[in-house]
C-alpha positions in Angstrom: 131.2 -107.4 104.9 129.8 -104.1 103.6 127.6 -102.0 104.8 123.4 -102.5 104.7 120.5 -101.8 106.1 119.3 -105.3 106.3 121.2 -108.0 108.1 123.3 -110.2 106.2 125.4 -111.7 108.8 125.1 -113.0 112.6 127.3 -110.4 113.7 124.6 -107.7 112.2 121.4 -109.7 114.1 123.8 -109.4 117.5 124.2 -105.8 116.9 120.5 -105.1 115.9 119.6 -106.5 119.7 122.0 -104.4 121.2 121.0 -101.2 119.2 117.3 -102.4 120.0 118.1 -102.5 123.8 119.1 -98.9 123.5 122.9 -99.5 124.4 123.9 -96.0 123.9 128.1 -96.8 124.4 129.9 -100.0 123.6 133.5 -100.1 125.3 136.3 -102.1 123.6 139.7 -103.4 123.6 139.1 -104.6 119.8 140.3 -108.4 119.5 139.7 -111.1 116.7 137.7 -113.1 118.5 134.8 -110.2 118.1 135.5 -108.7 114.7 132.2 -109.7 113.0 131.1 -108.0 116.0 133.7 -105.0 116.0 132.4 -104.9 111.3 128.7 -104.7 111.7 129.2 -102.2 114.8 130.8 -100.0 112.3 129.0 -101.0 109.0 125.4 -102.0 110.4 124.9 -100.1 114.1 125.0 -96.4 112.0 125.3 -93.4 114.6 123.2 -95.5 117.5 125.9 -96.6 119.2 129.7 -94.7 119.6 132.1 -97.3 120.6 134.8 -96.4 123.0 137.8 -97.3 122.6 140.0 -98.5 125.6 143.9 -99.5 126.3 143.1 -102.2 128.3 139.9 -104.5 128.8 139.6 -103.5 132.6 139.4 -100.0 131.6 136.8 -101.1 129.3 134.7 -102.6 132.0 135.0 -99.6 134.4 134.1 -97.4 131.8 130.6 -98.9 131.8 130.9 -99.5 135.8 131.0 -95.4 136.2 128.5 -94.4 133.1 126.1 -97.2 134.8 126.4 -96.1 138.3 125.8 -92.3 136.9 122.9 -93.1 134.6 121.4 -95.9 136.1 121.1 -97.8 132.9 124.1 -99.5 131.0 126.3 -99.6 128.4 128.0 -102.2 126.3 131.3 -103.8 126.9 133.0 -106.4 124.3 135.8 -108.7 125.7 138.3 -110.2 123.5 137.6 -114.2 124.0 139.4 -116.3 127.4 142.6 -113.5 127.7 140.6 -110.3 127.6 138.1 -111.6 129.7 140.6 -112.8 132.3 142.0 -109.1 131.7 139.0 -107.7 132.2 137.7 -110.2 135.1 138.6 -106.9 137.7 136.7 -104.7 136.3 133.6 -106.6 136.2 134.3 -108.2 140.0 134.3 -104.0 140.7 131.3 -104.1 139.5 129.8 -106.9 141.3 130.7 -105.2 144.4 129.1 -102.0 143.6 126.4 -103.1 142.2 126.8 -101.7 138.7 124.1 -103.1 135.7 127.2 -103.5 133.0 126.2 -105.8 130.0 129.7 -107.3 129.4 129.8 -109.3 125.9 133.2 -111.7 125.0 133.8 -112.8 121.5 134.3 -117.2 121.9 135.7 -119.9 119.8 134.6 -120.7 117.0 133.2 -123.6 119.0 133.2 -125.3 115.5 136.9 -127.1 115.6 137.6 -127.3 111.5 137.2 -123.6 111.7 140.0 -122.7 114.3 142.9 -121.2 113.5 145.7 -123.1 114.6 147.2 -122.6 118.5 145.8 -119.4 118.6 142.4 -120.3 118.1 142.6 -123.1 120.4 144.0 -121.5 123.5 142.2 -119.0 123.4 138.8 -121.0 123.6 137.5 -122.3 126.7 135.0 -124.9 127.1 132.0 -122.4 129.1 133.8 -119.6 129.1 131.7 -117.7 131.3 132.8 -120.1 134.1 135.8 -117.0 134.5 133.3 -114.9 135.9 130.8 -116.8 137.1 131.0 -116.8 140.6 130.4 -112.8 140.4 128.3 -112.0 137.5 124.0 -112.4 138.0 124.2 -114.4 134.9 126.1 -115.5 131.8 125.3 -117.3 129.2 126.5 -118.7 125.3 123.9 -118.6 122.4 124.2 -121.9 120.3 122.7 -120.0 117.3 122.9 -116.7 116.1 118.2 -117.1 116.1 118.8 -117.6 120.5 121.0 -114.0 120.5 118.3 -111.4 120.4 115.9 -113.1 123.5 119.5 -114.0 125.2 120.7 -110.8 125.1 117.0 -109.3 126.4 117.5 -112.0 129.4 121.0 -110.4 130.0 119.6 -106.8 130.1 117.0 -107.5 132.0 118.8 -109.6 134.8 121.4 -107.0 134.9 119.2 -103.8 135.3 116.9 -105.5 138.1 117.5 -104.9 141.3 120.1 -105.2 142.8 121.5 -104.8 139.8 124.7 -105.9 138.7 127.0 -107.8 135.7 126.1 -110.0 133.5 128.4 -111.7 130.8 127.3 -113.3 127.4 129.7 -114.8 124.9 129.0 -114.3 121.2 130.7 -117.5 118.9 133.0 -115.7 116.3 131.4 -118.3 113.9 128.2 -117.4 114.8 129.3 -113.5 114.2 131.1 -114.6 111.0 127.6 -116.6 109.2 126.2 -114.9 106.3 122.4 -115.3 107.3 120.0 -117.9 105.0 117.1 -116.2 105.6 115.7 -113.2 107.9 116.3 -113.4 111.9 112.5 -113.1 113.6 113.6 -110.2 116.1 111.0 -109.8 119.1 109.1 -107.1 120.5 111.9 -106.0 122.7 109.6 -103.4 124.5 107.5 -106.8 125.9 111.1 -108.1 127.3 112.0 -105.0 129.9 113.0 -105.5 133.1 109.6 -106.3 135.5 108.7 -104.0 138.2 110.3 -102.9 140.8 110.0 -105.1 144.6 107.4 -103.3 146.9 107.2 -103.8 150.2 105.1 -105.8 152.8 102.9 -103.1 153.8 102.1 -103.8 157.1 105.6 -104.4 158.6 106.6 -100.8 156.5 104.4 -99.6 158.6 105.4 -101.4 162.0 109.1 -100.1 160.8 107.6 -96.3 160.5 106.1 -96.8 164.0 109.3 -97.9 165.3 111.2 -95.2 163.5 109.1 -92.4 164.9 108.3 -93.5 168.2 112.7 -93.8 168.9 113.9 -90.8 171.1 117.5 -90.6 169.3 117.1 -92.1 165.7 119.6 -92.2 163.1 119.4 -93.4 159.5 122.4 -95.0 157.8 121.9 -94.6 154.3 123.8 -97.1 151.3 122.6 -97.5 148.0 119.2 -95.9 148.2 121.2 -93.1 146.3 121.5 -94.7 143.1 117.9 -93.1 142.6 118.5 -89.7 142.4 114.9 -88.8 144.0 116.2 -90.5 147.1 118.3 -87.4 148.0 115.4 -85.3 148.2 113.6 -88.2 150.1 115.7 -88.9 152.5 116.3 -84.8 153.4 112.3 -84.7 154.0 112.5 -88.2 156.3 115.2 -86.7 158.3 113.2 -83.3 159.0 110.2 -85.1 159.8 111.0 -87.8 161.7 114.1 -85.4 163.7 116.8 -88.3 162.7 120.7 -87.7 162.0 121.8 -88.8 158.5 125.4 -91.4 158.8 125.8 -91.4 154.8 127.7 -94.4 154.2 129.2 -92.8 150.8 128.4 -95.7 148.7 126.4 -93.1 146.7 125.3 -89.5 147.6 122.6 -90.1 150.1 122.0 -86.7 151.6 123.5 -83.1 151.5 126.5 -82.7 153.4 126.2 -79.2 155.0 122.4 -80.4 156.3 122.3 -79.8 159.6 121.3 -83.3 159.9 124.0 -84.5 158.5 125.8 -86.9 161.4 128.8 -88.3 159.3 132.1 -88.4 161.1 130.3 -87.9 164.7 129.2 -90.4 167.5 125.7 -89.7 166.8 125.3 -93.6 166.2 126.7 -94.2 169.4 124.3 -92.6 170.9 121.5 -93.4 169.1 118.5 -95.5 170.1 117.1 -96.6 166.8 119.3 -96.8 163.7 117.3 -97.1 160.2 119.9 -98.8 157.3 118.5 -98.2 153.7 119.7 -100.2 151.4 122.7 -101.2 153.3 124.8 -104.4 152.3 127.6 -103.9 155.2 125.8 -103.3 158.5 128.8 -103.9 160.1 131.5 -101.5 158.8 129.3 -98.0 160.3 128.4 -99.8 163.3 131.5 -101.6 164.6 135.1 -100.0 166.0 138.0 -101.9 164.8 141.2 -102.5 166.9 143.5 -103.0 163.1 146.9 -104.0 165.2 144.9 -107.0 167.0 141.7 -107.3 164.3 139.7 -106.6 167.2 136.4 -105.6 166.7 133.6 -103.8 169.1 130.2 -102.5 168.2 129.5 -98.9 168.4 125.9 -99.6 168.9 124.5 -98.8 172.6 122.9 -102.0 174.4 119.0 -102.4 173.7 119.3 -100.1 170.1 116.6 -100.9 167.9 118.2 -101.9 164.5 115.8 -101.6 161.3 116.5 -102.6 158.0 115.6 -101.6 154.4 116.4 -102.6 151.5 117.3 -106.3 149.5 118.6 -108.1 152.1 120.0 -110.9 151.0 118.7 -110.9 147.4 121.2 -111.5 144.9 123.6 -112.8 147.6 126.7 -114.5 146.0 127.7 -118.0 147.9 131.5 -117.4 146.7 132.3 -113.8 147.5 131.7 -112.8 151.3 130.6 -108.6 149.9 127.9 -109.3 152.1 130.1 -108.9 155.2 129.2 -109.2 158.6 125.4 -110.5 160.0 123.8 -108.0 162.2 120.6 -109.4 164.3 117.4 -106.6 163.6 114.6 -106.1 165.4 112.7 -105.4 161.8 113.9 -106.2 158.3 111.5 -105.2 155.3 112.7 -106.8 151.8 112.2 -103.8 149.3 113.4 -101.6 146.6 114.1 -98.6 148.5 113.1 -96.4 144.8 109.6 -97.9 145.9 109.7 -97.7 149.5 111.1 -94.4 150.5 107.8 -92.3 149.0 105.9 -94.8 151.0 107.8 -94.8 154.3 108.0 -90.6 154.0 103.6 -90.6 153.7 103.6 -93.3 156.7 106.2 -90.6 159.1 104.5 -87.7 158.2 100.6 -89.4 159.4 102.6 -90.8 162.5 104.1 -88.0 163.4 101.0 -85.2 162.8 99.4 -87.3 165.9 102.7 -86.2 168.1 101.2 -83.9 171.4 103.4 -81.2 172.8 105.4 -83.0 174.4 106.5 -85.3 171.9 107.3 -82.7 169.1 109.1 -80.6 171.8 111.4 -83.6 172.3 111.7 -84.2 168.5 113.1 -80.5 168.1 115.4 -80.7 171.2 117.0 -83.9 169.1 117.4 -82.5 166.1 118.9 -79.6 167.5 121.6 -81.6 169.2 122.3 -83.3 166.3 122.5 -79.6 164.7 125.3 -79.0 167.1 127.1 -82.3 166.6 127.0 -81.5 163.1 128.4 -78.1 163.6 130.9 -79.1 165.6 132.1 -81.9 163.9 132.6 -78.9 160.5 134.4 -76.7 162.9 136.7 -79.7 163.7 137.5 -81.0 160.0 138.2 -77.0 159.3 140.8 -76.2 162.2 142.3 -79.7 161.4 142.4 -78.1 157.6 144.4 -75.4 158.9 146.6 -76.9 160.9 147.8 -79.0 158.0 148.0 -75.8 155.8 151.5 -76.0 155.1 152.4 -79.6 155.4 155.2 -80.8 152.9 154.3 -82.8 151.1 150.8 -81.1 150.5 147.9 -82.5 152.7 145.1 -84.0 151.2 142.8 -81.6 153.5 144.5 -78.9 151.5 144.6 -80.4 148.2 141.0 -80.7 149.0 140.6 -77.2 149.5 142.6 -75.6 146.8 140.3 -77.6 144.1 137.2 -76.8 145.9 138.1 -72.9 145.5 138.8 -73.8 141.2 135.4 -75.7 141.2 132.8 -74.2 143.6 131.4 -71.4 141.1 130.8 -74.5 138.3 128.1 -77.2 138.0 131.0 -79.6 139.4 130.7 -83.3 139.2 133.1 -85.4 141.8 133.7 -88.9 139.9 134.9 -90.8 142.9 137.8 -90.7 145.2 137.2 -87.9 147.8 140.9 -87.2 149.0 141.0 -89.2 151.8 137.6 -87.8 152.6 138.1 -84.5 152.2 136.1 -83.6 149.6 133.2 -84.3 151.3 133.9 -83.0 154.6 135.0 -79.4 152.6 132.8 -79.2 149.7 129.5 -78.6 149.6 127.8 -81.9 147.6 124.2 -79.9 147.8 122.5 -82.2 144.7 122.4 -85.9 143.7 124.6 -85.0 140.8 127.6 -84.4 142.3 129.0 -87.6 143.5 127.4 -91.2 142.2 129.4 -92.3 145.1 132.8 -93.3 147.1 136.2 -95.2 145.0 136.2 -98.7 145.5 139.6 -100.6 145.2 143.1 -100.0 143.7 143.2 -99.9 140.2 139.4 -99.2 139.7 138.5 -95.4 140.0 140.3 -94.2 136.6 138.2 -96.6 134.6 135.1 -95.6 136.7 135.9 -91.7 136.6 136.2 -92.1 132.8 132.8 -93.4 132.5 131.5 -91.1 134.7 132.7 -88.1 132.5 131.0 -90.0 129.4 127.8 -90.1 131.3 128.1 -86.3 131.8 129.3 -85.6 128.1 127.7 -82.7 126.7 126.1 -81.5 130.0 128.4 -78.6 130.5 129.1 -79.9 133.6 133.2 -79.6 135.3 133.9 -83.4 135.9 136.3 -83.6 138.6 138.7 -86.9 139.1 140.7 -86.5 142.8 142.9 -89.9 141.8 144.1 -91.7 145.0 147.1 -92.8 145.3 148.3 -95.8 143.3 146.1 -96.1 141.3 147.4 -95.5 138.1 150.5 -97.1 138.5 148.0 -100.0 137.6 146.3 -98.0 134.8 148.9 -95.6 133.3 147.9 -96.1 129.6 144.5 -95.0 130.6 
């Protein structure tokens, strides 16, 4: 295969689709089972599309997890047929759970027997190979001709990128790669196939929510994935000063500034709270409920008769094999919607509420928000005399680990890629923009892949990217 600017292969029609998707990174463990693929992406793709070369196929996938989670918008990942999909099966279950759009492609077969290689060929074939991942990817899918790639791998873009976004997988037959073409591919209008618009809410119980919201005495909101849109930070700062509510960021992404004195995370401001907003929220239950680990007893830090709203996709996209979606918590008010839409459109709804308050009203907002002020203040004063305290531990404290980076980094345009020091990080730094943090670590074995991709999202910014790696971790990953 040499190099052209028309397609003369499958392999080149697949990697046309991908360019014409506007795949700007394609992550790799190279394998046989993809090297038409792996040939036309160096001979055919040009300068489009860098690949990225990994050590392992998990690393590949979180790659693409972190640049997606930073950008928004994904990258490519190729899997080396039924053993580097199984390899990289982690990775993409990582992304599942965090709700990454990753466009994860596998080299298959041949599905044609005669031309297998012996053994190798054989057992490295599966018969719907997607089946591996199945039970957490949004889709997956295996094109029977090399004329069904281009609108497949459309579908897969699109199904990954809508909200809530996540994995999708899509094996590529290494016959199919390996066909010299007969005649041209008919490519379509790729620009007709984007992802639809985004899901709006019911306008009349987003209103009954803001009513609720604004007429509460002691409201807090519980942020989650509204983050991922980096306008929300803004948003959600002018909600909170409007309505007078304390801010319990979750840390699934950067929800709100941390030195805000409206910022409620760590305190019992929940607890004492009489309306709790979640925004995008998928586990209701972890900020609300007290656990008892030595007997697996479990309370609810909510006070009797609090009004419980929710925001957000609900149960959208829910998978019927992994239980991500946690515990059930009964609401007063749930409202199905992208919060991207419904956040501009919840802020106009507060502010016309809350211009009709009288005297009264607004004196009481300001009282609240100035407790919450001093719970906030209190709580920093706490996390810095713990800080000191455990100064001069041995072995070093992660509170002063914390603080000995923060001192290197706090004059640059930082970027935190995941793991926070056992929290640390964000109860010492100061994460003042949407940029700094595209949100908490997830499991063991993830956040190297993910802080990687990260960096590659913020290549060329300038930008100090910042990787506090928890413990463990790479003793999973350590050729990374």
């Amino acid at each position: 295969m040499g190099t052209t600017d028309q397609p003369a292969w499958g392999s080149d029609v697949m990697v046309e689709s991908m360019r014409a998707l506007g795949l700007p990174y394609v992550s790799l463990n190279p394998g046989s089972s993809f090297r038409g693929l792996h040939d036309s992406l160096v001979n055919h793709a040009g300068n489009e599309m860098e690949m990225i070369c990994c050590p392992h196929e998990k690393i590949a996938v979180g790659v693409a997890h972190g640049y997606a989670k930073t950008t928004g918008t994904p990258m490519g990942v190729i899997l080396h047929n039924v053993v580097g999909l199984l390899h990289g099966a982690m990775g993409i279950y990582y992304a599942h759970l965090d709700r990454a759009p990753v466009v994860v492609l596998g080299g298959s077969g041949p599905a044609t027997h005669d031309r297998r290689r012996p053994n190798i060929d054989w057992i490295h074939s599966a018969n719907v190979q997607g089946n591996a991942v199945r039970d957490y990817t949004k889709w997956d899918h295996e094109p029977r001709s090399v004329s069904d790639v281009p609108t497949t791998l459309a579908r897969a873009y699109r199904i990954a990128t809508s909200e809530p976004s996540g994995p999708v997988y899509v094996a590529l037959d290494a016959g199919l790669q390996e066909d010299p073409l007969d005649e041209p591919v008919a490519m379509p209008d790729f620009s007709r196939l984007a992802a639809p618009s985004r899901i709006g809410p019911d306008p009349a119980a987003l209103r009954r929510l803001a009513e609720l919201l604004c007429t509460a005495e002691r409201p807090v909101i519980v942020p989650g994935y509204a983050g991922r849109d980096p306008a929300a930070f803004g948003l959600l700062t002018e909600l909170a000063e409007v309505v007078g509510a304390g801010v319990d960021d979750t840390g699934i992404r950067l929800n709100f500034p941390n030195r805000h004195p409206l910022c409620v995370t760590g305190t019992a401001a929940i607890e004492r709270a009489d309306c709790v907003l979640f925004l995008d929220v998928k586990d209701m239950g972890k900020p609300t409920q007290r656990l008892d680990s030595t007997t697996r007893t479990i309370s609810s830090r909510l006070a009797p008769g609090t009004t419980v709203l929710d925001l957000g996709l609900g149960d959208i996209g829910i998978s019927s094999w992994s239980e991500d979606h946690a515990a059930l918590l009964e609401t007063d008010l749930q409202v199905t919607a992208d919060t991207v839409v419904a956040l501009p459109m919840l802020l106009a709804l507060c502010r016309e509420l809350i211009a009709a308050d009288d005297a009264d009203r607004a004196g009481r907002r300001r009282t609240y928000a100035a407790e919450l002020a001093g719970l906030h203040a209190d709580r920093r004063a706490s996390w810095a005399a713990e800080a000191a305290r455990h100064a001069d531990d041995s072995p070093v404290s992660t509170s002063r680990l914390a603080a000995e980076v923060w001192d290197v980094v706090k004059d640059h345009d930082w970027v935190l890629t995941a793991g926070t020091a056992a929290e640390w990080a964000r109860r010492l730094w100061d994460f003042d923009a949407p940029r700094r943090h595209p949100g908490r670590q997830l499991g063991t074995a993830t956040q190297i892949g993910i802080s990687l991709g990260v960096a590659l999202a913020h290549r060329g910014s300038g930008r100090l990217v910042v990787d506090l790696q928890p413990d463990g971790d790479l003793m999973f990953d350590a050729g990374a």
